[in-house]
N, C-alpha and C positions, 0 to 999 in steps of 0.2 A: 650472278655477278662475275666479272672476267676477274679470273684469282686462281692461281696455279696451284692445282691440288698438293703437289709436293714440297714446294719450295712457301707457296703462299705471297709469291710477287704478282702486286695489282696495280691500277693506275695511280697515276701522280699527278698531280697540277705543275705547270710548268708557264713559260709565256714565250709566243713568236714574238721576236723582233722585228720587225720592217723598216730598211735603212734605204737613204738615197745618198747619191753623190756617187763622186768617182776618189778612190784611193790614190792617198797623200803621194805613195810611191809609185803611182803612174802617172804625176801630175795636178793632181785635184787639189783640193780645197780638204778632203776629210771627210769619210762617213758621219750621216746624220742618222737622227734614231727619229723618223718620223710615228709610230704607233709602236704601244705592245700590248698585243691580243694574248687570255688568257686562254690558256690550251690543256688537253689531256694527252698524256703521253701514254699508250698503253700498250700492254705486255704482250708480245707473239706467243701466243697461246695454241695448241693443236691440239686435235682429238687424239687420242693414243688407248690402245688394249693395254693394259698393265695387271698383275697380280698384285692385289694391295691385300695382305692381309691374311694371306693365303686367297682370296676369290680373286677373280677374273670381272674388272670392272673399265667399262671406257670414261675417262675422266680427259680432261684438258690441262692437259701442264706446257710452260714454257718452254720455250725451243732451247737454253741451257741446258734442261734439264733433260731433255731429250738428248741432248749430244754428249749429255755427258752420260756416267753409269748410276744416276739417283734413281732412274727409272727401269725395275724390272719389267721387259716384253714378255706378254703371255705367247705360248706359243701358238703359230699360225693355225687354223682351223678352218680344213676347207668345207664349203657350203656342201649342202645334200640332196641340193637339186638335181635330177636326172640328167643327165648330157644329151 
């Protein structure tokens, strides 16, 4: 399920509006509310290395929490492939 390991923000139900017309203050008549489609709004989620725990585990947290400091980065570890 798309669920930010740290914070725990997931999707929401929301609804798109679709309007016609042209704006009162450009002239017109006045937005219409022609349909509204039921929608999901969902979390910017990224893959990330973190230390949870003391281990070293890739989980997906929100891009908040990535920019913010909730998220300790493991340190980089370069691969051991031969060059």
């Amino acid at each position: 399920m798309r669920v930010c390991a740290l914070c725990g923000k997931k999707p929401f139900i929301g609804s798109q509006v679709t309007h016609r017309g042209m704006l009162k203050k450009d002239g017109g008549v006045g937005r219409r509310t022609v349909r509204v489609n039921r929608r999901q709004f969902l979390p910017n989620l990224q893959s990330a290395t973190l230390i949870l725990s003391g281990t070293v585990r890739r989980v997906k947290i929100c891009t908040s929490c990535l920019k913010s400091d909730r998220a300790v980065k493991a340190p980089f570890k370069p691969s051991r492939r031969p060059a």
